[in-house]
C-alpha positions as CSV (number, residue, x, y, z in Angstrom):
1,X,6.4,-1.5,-18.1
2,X,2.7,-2.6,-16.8
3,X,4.3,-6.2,-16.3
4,X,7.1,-5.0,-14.1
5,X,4.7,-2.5,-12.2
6,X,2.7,-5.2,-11.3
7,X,5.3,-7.7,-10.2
8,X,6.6,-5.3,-8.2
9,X,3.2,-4.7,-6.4
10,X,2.1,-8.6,-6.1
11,X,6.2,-8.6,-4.8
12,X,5.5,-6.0,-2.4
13,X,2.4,-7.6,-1.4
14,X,3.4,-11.1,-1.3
15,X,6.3,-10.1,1.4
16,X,4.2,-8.1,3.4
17,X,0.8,-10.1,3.5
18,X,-1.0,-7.2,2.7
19,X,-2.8,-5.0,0.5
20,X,-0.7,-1.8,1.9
21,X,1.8,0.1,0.0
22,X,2.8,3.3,-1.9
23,X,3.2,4.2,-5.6
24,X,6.6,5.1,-4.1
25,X,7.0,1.4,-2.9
26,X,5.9,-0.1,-6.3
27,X,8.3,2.8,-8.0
28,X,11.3,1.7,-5.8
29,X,10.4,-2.3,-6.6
30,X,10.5,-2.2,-10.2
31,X,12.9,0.6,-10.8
32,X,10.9,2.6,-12.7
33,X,8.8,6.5,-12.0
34,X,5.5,6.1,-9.7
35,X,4.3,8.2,-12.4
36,X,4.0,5.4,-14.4
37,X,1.9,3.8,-12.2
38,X,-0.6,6.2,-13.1
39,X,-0.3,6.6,-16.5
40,X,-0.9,2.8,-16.8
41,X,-3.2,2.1,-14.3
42,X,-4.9,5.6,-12.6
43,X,-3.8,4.8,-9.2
44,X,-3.7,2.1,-7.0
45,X,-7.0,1.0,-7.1
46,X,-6.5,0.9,-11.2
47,X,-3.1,-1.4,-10.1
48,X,-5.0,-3.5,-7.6
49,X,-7.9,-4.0,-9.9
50,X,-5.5,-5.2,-13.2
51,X,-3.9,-7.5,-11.4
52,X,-7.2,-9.0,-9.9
53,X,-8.0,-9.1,-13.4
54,X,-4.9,-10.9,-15.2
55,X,-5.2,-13.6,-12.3
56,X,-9.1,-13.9,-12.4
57,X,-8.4,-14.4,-16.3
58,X,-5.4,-17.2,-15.3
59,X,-7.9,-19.1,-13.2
60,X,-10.7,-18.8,-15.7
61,X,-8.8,-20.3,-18.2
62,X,-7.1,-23.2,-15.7
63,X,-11.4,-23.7,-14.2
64,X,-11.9,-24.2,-18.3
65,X,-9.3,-26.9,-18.8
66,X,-10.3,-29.0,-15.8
67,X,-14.0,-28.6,-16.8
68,X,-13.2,-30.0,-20.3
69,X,-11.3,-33.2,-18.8
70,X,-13.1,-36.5,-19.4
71,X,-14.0,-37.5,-15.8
């Protein structure tokens, strides 16, 4: 459920080149209550900031990789 919320947002966000939408839009996206949304996450902010944090966490780990390449 917190994976498809958050595909939906980065969808919605992706398409629109911009931090702007509803729990509504997010709700309509993934096909599930914007009720949810909160229960996982808070609110938006709570939704804004996972995401930040599962990509920091990708790019961490992809930063780590190159740093431990014989150069």
């Amino acid at each position: 459920t917190k994976d498809r919320l958050m595909a939906a947002a980065r969808e919605i966000m992706t398409e629109r080149n911009a931090v702007e939408f509803s729990l509504q839009d997010v709700a309509a996206r993934s096909g599930l209550n914007s009720a949810l949304v909160k229960y996982h996450f808070g609110n938006k902010d709570g939704l804004l900031l996972a995401l930040l944090a599962r990509d920091a966490k990708a790019e961490m780990e992809n930063l780590a990789f190159v740093m431990d390449q014989p150069i």
